[in-house]
C-alpha positions, -999 to 999 in steps of 0.1 A, spaced: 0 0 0 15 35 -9 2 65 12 -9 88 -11 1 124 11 35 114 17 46 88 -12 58 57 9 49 27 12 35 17 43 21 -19 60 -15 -7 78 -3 -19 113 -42 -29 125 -25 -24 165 -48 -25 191 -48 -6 224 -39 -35 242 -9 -44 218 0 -4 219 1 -7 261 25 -41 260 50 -24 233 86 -28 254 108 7 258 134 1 234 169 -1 238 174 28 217 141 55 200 125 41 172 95 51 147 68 29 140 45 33 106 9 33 112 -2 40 78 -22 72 66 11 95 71 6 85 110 36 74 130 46 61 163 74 74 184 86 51 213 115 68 233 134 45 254 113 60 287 86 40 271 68 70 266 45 65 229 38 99 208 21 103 173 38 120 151 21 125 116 47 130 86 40 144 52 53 153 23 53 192 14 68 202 -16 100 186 -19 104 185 19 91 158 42 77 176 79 67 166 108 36 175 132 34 161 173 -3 150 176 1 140 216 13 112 238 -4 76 240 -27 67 261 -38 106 259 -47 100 227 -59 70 217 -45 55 177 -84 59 167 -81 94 174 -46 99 163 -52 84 129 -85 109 129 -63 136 132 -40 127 106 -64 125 81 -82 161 89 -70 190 74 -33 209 94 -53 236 105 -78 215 126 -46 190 139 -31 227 151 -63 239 165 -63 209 192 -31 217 204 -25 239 234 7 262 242 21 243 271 14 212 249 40 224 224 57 240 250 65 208 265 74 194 229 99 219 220 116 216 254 121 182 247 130 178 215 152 212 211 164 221 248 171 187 261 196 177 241 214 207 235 216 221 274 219 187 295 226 204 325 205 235 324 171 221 305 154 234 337 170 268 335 162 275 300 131 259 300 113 282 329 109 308 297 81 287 296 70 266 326 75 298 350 71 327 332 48 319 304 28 294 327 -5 316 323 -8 306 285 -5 269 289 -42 267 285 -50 287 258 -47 271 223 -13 277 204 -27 292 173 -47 319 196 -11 331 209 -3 364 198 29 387 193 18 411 218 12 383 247 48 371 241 64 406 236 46 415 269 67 384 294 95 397 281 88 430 287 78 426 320 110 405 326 135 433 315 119 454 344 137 434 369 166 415 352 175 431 316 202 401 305 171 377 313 146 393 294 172 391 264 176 356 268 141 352 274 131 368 240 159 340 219 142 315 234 107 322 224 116 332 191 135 297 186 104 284 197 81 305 172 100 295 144 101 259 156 62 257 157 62 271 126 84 248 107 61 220 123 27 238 111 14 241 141 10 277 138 3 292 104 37 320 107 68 328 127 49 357 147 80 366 162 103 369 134 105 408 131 111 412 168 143 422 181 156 433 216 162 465 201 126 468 188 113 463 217 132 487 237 155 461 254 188 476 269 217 460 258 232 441 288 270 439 274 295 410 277 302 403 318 339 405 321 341 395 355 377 380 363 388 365 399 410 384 420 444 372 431 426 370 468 396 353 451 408 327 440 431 318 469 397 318 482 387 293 457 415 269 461 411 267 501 373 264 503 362 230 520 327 212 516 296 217 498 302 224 461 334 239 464 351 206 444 327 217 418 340 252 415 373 245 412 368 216 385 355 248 364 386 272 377 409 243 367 396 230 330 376 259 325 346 238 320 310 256 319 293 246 355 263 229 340 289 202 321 312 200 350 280 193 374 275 157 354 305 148 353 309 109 353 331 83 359 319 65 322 329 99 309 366 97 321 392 78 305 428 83 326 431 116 326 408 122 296 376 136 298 346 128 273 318 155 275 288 134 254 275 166 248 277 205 254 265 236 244 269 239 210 257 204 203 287 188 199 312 160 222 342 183 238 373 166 254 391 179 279 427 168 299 421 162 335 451 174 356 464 163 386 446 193 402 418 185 385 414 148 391 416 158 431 383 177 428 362 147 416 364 120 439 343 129 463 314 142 438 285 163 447 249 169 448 235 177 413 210 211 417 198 234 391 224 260 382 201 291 406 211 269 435 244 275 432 243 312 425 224 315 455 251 298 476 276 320 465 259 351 471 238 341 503 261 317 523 297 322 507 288 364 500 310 364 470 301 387 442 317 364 416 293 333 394 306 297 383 311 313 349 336 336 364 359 307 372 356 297 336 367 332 322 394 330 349 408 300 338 409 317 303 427 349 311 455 329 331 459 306 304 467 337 282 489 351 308 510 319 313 517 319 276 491 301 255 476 310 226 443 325 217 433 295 192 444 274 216 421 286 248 393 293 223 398 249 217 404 246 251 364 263 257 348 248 230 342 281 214 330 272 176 353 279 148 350 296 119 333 276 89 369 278 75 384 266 103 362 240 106 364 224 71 403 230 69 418 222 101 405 191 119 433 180 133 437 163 171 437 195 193 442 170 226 480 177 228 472 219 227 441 216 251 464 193 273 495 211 271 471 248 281 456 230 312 489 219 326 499 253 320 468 265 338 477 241 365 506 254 373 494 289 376 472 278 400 495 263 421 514 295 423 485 302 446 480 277 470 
């Protein structure tokens, strides 16, 4: 049988709810064809979504209907034979809010998912009811607006994230337009917050080096590999190899390696409680009273780096900054002898301290 929408041949899987229920999690995601463009996503949680799939132009897309047992496959395989618009009109904001955070923060920010995602599950929790295609400009415009009244750099962030998620419901035609495409911080009267600068003091980091307990390991695994403090928080020992360390993932999407020091090794044995990245700030500035973040350390680490002698190219490797496209097709060679080679360097800078 050949699905006329999408141009594939599918096998009409006649699954019953029962069947559906019993279906094992899988050892790794897979997606099952139902037939009539209407697909089955198993995750290896076990949880079951419908996803319907077509064929637009010369491009194939892809629409979230909701999560099994929610919907049932009777009504699933109603909706994907109705028209886009009415599929879109059944689904809710914090219904494709809680899609997009899945698919499209999850992966990318491992460690901070929960930061990121309050855009949405704090401050935007008052439009989880209303239907997504009823969302306006001026109702996402406003969050942020009321955000930059109290935290300006927030609200900034705050406004990237909902346009990434504008032009992600888009692309999935759940809404009929990016609605937040011509919006810019600027636009909207959004000061510009500037690039913190914010480097340790000689004192400070003494400080650092000599603090005992709580999550002060943590701290200086950042100050020593210069680590962000969301990557350095899950930190584990299938990630370590000797004195190599394998970050699965990071911020710009991609595996990072990084050489462990003696220092550095010191820091992780005894491990530490995993809390969302606020918890931390607010130990620093409530119990510690330091004026410095975690992502101080990490800029830290950077400008002694410099100062003992290494190159810029070879801190930028060192914190996974992304190259240039030129960079990136013409020079992919092993960078682990300059990232290992800066961190011993950093290393001993530190130790000039202790």
């Amino acid at each position: 049988m050949v699905c006329t929408k999408c141009t594939r041949k599918v096998h009409p899987n006649m699954l019953t709810e029962t069947q559906l229920k019993r279906l094992p999690a899988p050892g790794k995601d897979q997606l099952v064809g139902l037939g009539d463009c209407l697909y089955l996503r198993i995750r290896t949680t076990g949880r079951k979504t419908f996803i319907i799939r077509r064929r637009v132009g010369d491009k194939m897309t892809s629409t979230t209907v909701g999560d099994w047992p929610q919907w049932s496959i009777q009504r699933a395989r109603a909706a994907a034979l109705a028209p886009t618009k009415v599929l879109a009109e059944r689904i809710r904001f914090g219904e494709a809010a809680g899609r997009f955070i899945e698919d499209m923060l999850e992966a990318r920010y491992r460690g901070d998912t929960t930061k990121y995602a309050a855009s949405f599950t704090r401050d935007a929790a008052g439009l989880y009811s209303t239907p997504l295609h009823r969302i306006t400009r001026a109702q996402l415009v406003d969050l942020v607006t009321k955000k930059a009244a109290t935290s300006p750099s927030a609200a900034r962030k705050q406004l990237v994230m909902y346009k990434k998620f504008t032009k992600w419901a888009a692309l999935h035609e759940l809404i009929a337009g990016d609605i937040l495409s011509p919006v810019t911080a600027g636009g909207i009267g959004l000061a510009d917050a500037g690039a913190r600068d914010r480097v340790l003091t000689d004192d400070e980091i003494k400080f650092v080096l000599r603090g005992e307990g709580k999550w002060w390991p943590l701290m200086r695994l950042c100050l020593t590999t210069a680590a962000r403090v969301g990557e350095a928080m899950q930190i584990d020992d299938d990630q370590i190899d000797g004195n190599l360390w394998t970050l699965p993932i990071t911020k710009n999407g991609k595996p990072h390696s990084l050489w462990l020091t003696n220092l550095a090794k010191q820091q992780i044995a005894g491990g530490w409680s995993r809390v969302h990245y606020a918890t931390i700030n607010r130990w620093l500035s409530e119990d510690v009273g330091v004026t410095w973040r975690p992502h101080d350390l990490r800029r830290t680490g950077a400008t002694l780096m410099r100062s003992a002698g290494v190159s810029v190219e070879d801190v930028e490797t060192v914190l996974n900054h992304s190259p240039g496209r030129l960079v990136q097709v013409y020079q992919r060679h092993d960078n682990m002898p300059a990232i290992r080679s800066a961190l011993e360097k950093l290393e001993q800078a530190l130790k000039s301290y202790i």
